[in-house]
N, CA, C and O atoms as a Tinker XYZ file with bonds, in Angstrom:
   428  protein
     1  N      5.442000    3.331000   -8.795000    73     2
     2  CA     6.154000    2.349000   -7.988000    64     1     3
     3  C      5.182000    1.723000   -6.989000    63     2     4     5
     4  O      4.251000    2.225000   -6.359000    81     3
     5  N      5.803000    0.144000   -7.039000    73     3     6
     6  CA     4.742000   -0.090000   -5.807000    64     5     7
     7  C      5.188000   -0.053000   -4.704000    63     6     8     9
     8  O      5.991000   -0.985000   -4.736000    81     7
     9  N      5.268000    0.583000   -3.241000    73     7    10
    10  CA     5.886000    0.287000   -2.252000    64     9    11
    11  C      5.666000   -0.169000   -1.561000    63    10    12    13
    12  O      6.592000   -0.886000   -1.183000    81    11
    13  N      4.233000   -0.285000   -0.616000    73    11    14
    14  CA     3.922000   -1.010000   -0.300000    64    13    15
    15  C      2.400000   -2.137000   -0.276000    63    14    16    17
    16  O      1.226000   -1.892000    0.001000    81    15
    17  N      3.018000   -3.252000   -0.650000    73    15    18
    18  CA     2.058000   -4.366000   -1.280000    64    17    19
    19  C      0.779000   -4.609000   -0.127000    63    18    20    21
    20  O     -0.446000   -4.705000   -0.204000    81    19
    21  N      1.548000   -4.640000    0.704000    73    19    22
    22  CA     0.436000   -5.093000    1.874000    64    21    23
    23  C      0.183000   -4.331000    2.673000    63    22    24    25
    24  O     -0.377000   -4.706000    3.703000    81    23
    25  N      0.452000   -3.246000    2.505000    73    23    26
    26  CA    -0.227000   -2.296000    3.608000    64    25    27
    27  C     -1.377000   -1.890000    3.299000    63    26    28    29
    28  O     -2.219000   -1.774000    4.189000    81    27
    29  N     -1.687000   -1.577000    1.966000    73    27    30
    30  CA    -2.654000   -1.542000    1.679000    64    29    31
    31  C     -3.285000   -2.187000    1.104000    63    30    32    33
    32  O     -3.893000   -1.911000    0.070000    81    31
    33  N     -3.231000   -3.786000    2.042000    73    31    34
    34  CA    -3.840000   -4.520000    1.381000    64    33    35
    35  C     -5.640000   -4.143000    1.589000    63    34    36    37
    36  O     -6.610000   -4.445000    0.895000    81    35
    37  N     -5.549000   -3.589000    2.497000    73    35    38
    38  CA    -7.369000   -3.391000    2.749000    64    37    39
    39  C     -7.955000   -2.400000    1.704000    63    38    40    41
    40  O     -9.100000   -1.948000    1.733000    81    39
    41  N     -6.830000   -2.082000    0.615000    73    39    42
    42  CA    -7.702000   -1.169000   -0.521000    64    41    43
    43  C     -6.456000   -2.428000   -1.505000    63    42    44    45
    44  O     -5.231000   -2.551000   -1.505000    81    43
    45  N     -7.307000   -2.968000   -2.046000    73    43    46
    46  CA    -6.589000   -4.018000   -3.360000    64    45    47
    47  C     -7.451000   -3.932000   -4.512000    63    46    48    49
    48  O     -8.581000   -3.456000   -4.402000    81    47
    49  N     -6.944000   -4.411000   -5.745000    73    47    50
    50  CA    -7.904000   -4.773000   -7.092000    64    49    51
    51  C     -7.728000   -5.945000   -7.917000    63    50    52    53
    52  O     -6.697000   -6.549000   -7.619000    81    51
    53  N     -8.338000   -6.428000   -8.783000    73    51    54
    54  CA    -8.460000   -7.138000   -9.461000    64    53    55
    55  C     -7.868000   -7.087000  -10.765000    63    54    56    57
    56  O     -7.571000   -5.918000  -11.011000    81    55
    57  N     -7.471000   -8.121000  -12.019000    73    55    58
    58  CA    -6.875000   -7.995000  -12.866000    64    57    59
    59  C     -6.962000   -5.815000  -13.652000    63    58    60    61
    60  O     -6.149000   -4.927000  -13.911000    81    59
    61  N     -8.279000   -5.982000  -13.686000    73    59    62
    62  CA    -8.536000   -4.891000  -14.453000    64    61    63
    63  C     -9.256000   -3.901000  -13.223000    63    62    64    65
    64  O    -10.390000   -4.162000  -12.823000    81    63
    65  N     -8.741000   -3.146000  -12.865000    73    63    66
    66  CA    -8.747000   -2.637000  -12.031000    64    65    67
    67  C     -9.717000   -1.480000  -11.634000    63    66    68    69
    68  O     -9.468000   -0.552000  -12.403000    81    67
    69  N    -10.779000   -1.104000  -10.715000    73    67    70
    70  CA   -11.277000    0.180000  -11.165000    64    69    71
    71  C    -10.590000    1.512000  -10.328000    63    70    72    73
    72  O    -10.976000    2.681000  -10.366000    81    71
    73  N     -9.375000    0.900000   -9.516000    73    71    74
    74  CA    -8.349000    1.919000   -9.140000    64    73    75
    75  C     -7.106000    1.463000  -10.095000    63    74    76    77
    76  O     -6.511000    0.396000   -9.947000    81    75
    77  N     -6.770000    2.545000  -11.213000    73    75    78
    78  CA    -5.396000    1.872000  -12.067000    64    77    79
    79  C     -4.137000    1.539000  -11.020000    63    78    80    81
    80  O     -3.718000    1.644000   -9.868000    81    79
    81  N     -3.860000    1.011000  -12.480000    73    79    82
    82  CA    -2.241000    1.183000  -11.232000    64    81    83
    83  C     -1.067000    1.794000  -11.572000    63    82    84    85
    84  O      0.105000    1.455000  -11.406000    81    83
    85  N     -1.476000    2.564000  -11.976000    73    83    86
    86  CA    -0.625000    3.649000  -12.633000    64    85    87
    87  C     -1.038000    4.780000  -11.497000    63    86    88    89
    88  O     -0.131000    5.556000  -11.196000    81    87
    89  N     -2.599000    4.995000  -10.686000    73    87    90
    90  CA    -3.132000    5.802000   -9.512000    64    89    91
    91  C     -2.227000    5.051000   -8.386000    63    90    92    93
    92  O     -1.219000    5.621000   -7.967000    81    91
    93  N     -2.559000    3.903000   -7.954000    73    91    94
    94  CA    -1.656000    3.092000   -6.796000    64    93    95
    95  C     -0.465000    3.181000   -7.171000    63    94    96    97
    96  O      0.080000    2.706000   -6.175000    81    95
    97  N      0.617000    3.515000   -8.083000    73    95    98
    98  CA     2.366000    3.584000   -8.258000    64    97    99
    99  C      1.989000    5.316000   -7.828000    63    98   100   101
   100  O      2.335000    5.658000   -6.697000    81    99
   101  N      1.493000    6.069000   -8.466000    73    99   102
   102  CA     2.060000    7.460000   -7.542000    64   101   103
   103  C      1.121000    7.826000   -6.315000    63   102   104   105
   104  O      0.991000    8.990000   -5.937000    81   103
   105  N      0.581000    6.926000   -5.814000    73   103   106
   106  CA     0.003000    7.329000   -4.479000    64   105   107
   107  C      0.856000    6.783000   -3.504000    63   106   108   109
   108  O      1.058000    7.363000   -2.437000    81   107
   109  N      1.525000    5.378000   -3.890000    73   107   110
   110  CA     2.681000    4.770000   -2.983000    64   109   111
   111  C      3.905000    5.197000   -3.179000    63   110   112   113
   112  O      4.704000    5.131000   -2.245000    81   111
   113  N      4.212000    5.606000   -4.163000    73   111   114
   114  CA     6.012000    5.554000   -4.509000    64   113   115
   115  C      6.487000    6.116000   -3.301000    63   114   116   117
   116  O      7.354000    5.583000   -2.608000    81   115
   117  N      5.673000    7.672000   -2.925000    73   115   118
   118  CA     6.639000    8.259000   -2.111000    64   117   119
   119  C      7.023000    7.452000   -0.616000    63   118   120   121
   120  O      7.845000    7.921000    0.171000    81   119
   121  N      6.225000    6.069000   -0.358000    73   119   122
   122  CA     6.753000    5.429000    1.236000    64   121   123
   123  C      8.070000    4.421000    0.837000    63   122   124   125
   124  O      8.858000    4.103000    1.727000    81   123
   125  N      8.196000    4.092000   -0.122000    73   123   126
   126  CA     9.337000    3.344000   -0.415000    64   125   127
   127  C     10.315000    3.333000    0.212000    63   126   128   129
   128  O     10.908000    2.322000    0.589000    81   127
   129  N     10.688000    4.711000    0.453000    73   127   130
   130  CA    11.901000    4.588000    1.354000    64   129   131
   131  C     11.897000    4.160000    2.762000    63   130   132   133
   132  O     12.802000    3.439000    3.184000    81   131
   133  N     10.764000    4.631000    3.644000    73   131   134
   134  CA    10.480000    3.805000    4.698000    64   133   135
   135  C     10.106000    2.073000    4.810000    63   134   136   137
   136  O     10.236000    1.120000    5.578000    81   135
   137  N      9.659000    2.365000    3.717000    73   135   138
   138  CA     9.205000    0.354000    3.600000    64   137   139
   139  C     10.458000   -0.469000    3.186000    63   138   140   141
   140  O     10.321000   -1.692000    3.163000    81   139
   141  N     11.606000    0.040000    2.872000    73   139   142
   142  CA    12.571000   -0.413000    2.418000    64   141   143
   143  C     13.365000   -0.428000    4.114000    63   142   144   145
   144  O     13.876000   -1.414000    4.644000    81   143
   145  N     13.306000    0.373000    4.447000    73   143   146
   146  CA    14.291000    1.176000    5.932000    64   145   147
   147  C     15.379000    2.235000    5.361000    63   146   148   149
   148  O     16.467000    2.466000    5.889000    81   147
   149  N     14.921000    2.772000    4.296000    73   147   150
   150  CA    16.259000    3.771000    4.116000    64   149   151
   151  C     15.761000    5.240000    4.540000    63   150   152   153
   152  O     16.455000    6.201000    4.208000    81   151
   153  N     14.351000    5.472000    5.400000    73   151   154
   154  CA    14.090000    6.427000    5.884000    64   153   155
   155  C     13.684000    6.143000    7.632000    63   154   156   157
   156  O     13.434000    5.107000    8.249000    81   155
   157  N     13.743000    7.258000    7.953000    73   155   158
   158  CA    13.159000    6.942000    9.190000    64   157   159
   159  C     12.092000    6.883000    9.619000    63   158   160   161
   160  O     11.790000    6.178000   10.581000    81   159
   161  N     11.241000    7.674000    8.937000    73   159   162
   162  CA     9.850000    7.683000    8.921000    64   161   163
   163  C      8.921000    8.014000    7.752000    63   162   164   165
   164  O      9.493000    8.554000    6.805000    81   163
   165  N      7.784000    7.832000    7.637000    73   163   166
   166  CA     7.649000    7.980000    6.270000    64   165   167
   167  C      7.359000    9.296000    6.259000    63   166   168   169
   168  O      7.401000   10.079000    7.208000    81   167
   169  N      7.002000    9.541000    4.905000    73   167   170
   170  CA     7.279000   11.166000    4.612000    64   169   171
   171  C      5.654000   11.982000    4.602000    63   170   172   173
   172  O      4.680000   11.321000    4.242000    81   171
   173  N      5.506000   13.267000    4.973000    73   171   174
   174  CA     4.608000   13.210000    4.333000    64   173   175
   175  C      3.610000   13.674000    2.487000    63   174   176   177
   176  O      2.553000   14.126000    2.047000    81   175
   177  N      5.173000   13.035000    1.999000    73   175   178
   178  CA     4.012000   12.651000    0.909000    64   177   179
   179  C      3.603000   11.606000    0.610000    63   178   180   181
   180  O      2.930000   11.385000   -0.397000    81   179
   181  N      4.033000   10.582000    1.655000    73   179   182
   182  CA     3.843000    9.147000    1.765000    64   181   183
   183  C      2.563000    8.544000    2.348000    63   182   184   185
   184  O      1.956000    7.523000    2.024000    81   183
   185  N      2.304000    9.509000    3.354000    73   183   186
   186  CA     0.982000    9.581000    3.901000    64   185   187
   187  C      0.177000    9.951000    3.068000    63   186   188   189
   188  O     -0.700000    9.125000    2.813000    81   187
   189  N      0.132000   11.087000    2.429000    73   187   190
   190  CA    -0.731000   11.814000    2.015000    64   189   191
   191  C     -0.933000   11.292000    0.649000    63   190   192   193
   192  O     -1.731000   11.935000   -0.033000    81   191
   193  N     -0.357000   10.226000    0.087000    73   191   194
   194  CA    -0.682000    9.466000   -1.177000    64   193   195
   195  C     -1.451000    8.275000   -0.556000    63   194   196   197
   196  O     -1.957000    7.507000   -1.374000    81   195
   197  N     -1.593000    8.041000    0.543000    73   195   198
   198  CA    -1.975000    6.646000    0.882000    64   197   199
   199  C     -3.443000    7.271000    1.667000    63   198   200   201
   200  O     -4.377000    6.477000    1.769000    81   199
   201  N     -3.575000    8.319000    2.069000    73   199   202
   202  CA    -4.668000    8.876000    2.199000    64   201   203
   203  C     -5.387000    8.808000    1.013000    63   202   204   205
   204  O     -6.095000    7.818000    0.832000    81   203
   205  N     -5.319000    9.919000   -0.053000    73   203   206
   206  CA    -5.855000   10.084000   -1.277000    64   205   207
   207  C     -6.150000    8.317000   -1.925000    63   206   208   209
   208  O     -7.212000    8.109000   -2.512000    81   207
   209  N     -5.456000    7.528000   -1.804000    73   207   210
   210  CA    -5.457000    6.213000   -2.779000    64   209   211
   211  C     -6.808000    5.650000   -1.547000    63   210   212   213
   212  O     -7.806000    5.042000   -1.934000    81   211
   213  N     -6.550000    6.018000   -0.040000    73   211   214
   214  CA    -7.584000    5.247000    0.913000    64   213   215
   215  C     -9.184000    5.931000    0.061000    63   214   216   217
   216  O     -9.985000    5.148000   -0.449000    81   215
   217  N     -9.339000    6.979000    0.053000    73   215   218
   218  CA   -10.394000    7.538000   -0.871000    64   217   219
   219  C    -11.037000    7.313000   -1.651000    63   218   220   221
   220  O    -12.186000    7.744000   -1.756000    81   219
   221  N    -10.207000    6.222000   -2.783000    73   219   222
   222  CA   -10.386000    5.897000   -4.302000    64   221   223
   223  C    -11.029000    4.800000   -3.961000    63   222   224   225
   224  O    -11.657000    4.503000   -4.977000    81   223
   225  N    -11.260000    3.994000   -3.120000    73   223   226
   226  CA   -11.716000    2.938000   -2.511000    64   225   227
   227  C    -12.929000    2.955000   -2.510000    63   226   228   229
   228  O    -13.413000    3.832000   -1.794000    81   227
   229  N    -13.951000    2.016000   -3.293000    73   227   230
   230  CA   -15.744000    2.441000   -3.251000    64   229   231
   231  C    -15.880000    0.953000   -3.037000    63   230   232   233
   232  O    -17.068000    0.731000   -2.805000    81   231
   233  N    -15.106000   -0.271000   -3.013000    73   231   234
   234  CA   -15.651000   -1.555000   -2.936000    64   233   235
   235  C    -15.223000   -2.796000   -2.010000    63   234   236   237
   236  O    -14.994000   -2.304000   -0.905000    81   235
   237  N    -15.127000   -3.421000   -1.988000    73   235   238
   238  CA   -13.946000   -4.749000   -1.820000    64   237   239
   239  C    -13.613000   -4.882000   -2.720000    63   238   240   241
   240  O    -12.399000   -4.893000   -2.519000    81   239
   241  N    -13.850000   -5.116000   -4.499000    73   239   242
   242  CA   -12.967000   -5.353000   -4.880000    64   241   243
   243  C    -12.145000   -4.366000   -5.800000    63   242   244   245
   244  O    -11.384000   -4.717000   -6.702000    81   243
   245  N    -12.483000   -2.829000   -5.346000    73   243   246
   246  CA   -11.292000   -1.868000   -5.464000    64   245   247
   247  C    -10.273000   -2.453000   -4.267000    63   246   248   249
   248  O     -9.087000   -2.656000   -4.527000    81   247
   249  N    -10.736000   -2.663000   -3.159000    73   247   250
   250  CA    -9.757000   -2.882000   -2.000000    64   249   251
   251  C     -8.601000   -4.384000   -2.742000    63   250   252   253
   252  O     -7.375000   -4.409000   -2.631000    81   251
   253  N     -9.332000   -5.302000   -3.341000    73   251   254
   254  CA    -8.814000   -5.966000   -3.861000    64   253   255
   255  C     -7.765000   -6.091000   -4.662000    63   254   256   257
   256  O     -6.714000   -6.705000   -4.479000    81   255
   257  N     -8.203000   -5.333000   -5.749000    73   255   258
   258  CA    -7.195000   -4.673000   -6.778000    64   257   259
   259  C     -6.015000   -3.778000   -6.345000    63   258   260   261
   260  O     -4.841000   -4.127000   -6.471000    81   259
   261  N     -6.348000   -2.784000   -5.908000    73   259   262
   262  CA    -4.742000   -2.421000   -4.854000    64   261   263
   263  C     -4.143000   -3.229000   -4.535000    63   262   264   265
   264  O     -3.101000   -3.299000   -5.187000    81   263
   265  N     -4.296000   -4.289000   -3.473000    73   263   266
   266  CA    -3.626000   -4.926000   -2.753000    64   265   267
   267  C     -3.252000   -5.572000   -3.914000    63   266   268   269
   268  O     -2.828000   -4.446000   -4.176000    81   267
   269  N     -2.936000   -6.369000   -5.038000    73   267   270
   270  CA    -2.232000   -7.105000   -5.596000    64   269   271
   271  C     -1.564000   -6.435000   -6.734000    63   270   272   273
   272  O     -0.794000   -7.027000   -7.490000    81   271
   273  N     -1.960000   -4.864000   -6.862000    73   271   274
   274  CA    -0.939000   -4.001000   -7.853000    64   273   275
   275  C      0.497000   -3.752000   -6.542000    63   274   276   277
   276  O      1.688000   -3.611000   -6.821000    81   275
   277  N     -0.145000   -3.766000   -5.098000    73   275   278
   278  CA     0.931000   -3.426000   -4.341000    64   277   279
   279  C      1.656000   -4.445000   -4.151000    63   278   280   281
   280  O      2.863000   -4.282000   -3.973000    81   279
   281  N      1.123000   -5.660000   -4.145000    73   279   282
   282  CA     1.983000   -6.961000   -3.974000    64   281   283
   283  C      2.946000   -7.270000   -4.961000    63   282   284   285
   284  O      4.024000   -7.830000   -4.761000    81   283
   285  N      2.282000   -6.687000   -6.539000    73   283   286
   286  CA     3.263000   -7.206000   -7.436000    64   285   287
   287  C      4.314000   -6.360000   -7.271000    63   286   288   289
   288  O      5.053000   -7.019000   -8.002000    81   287
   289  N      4.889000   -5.610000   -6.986000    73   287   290
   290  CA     5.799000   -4.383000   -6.822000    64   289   291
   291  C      7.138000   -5.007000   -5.570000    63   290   292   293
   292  O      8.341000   -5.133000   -5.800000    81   291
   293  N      6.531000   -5.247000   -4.507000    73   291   294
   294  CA     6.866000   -5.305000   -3.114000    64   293   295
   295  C      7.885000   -6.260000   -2.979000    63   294   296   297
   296  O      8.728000   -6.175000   -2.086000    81   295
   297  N      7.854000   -7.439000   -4.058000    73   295   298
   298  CA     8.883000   -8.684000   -3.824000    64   297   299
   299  C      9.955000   -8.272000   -4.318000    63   298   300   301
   300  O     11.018000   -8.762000   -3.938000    81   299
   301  N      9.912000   -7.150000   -5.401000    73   299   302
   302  CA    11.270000   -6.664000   -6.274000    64   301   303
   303  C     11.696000   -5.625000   -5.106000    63   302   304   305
   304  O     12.822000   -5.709000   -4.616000    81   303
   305  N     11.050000   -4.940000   -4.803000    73   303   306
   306  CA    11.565000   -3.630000   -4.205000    64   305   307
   307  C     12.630000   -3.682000   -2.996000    63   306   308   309
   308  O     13.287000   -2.697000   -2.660000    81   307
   309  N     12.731000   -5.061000   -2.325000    73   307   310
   310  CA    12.704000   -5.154000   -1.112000    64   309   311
   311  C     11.983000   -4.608000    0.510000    63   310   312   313
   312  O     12.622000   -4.333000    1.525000    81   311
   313  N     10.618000   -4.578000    0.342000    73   311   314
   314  CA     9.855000   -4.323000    1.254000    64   313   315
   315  C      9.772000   -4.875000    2.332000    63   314   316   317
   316  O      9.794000   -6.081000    2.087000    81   315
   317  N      9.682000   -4.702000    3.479000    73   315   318
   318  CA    10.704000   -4.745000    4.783000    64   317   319
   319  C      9.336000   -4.956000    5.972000    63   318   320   321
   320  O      9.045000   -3.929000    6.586000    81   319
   321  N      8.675000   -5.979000    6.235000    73   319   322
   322  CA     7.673000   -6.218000    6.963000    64   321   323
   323  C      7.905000   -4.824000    8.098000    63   322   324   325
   324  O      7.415000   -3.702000    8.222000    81   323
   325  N      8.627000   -5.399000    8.584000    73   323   326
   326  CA     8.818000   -4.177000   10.320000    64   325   327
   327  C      8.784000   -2.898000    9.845000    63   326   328   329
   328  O      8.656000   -2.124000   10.794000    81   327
   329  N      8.849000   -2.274000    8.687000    73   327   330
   330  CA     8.824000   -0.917000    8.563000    64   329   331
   331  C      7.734000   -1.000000    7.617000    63   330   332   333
   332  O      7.784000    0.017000    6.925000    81   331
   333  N      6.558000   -1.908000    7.189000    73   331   334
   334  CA     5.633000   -1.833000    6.710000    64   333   335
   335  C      4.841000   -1.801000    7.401000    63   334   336   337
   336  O      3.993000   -0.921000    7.250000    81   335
   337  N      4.692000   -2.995000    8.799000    73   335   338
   338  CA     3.875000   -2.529000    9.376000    64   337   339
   339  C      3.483000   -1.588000   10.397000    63   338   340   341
   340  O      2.651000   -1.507000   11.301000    81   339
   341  N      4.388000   -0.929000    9.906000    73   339   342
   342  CA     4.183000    0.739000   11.099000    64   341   343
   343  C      3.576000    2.076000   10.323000    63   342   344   345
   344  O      3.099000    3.120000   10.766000    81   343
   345  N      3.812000    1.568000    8.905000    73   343   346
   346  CA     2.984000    2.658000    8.173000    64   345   347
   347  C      1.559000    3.362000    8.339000    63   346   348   349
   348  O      1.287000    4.562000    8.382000    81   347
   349  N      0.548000    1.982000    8.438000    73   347   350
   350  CA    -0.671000    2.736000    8.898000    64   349   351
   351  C     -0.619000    3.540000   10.174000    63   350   352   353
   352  O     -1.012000    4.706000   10.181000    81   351
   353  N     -0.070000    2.858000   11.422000    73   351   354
   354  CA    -0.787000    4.322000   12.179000    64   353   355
   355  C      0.492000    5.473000   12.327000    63   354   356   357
   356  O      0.315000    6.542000   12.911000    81   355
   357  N      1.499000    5.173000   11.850000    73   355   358
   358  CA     2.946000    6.483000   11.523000    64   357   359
   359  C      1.677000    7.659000   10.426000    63   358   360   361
   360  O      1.714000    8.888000   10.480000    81   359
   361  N      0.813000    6.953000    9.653000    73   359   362
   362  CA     0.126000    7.775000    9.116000    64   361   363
   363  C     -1.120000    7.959000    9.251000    63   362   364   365
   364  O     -1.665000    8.765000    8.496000    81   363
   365  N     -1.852000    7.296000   10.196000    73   363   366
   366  CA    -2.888000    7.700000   10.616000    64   365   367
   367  C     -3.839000    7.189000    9.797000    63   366   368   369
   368  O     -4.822000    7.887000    9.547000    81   367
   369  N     -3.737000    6.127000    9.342000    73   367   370
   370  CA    -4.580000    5.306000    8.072000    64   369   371
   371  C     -5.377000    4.144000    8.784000    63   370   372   373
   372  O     -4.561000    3.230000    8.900000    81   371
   373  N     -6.371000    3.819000    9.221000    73   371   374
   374  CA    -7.205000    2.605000    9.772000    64   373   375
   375  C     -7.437000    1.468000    8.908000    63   374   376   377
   376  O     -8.332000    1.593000    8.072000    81   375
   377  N     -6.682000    0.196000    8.967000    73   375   378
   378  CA    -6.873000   -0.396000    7.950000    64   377   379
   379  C     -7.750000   -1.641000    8.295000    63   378   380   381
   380  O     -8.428000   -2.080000    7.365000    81   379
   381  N     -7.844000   -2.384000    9.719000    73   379   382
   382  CA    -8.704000   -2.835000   10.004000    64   381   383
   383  C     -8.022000   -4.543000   10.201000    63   382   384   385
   384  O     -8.619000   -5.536000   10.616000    81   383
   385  N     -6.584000   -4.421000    9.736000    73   383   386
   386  CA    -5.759000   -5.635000   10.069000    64   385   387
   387  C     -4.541000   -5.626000   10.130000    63   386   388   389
   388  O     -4.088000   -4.514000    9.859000    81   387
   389  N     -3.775000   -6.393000   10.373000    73   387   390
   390  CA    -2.168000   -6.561000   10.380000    64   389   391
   391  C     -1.949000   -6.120000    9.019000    63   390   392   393
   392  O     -2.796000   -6.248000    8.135000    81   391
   393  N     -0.740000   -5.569000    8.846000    73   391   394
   394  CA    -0.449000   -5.127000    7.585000    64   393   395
   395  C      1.117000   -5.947000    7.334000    63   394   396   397
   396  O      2.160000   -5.519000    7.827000    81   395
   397  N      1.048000   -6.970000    6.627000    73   395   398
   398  CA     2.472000   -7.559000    5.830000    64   397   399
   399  C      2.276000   -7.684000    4.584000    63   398   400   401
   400  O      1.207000   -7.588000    3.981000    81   399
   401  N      3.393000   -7.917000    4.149000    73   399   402
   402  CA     4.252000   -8.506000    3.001000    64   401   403
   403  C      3.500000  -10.173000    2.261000    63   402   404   405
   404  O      3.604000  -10.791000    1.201000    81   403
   405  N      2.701000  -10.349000    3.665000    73   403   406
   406  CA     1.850000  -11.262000    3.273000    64   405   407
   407  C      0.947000  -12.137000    3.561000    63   406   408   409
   408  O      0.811000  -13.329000    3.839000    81   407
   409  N      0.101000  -10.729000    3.336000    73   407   410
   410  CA    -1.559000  -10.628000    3.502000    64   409   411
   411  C     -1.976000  -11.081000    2.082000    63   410   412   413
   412  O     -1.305000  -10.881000    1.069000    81   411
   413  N     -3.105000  -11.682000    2.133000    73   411   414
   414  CA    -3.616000  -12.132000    1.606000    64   413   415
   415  C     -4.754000  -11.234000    0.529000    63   414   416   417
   416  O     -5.921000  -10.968000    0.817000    81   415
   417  N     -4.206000  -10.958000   -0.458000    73   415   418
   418  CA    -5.617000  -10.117000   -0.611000    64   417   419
   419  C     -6.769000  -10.069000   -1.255000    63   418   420   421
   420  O     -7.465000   -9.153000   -1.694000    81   419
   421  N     -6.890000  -11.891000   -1.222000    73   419   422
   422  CA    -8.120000  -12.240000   -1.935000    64   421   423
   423  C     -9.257000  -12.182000   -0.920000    63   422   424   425
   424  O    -10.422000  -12.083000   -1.306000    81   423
   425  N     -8.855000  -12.258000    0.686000    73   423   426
   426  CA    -9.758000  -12.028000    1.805000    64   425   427
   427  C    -10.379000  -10.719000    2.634000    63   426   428
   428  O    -11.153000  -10.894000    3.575000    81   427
């Protein structure tokens, strides 16, 4: 699942990815419920997938490729800016920018 598109947009990929996205659906699924608002906070296996996926990250355009496996996900899911962008520091993740629904993540 993708949950959230733009939070991590500072780890994104490209068509063909050298983080799959089959790695980015179970490193995110578990924040869904916070990025949606049907939790209160995210969980921690929500963190701790978005840790591990921060890891997988060796480039810009691994950072690249994430961010648009998370984007494609995020418009179906109903992903919820205000409870997206509280994810990084609810988890302690440094991402180095605003985190929305729509970030850009060709930059």
């Amino acid at each position: 699942m993708l949950f959230l598109l733009s939070f991590l947009f500072f780890l994104a990929n490209s068509g063909e990815a050298a983080v799959p996205y089959t790695t980015v659906d179970a490193n995110a699924a578990a924040c869904l419920g916070f990025a949606t608002g049907m939790a209160a906070k995210p969980s921690s296996a929500c963190c701790d997938g978005l840790q591990q996926l921060a890891q997988t990250v060796k480039s810009v355009e691994d950072k690249k490729a994430i961010c648009r496996c998370l984007k494609v996900g995020a418009k179906s899911l109903g992903i919820q800016d205000r409870f997206l962008s509280r994810i990084p520091r609810a988890c302690n993740i440094k991402v180095g920018f605003p985190v929305s629904v729509n970030t850009n993540c060709e930059t």
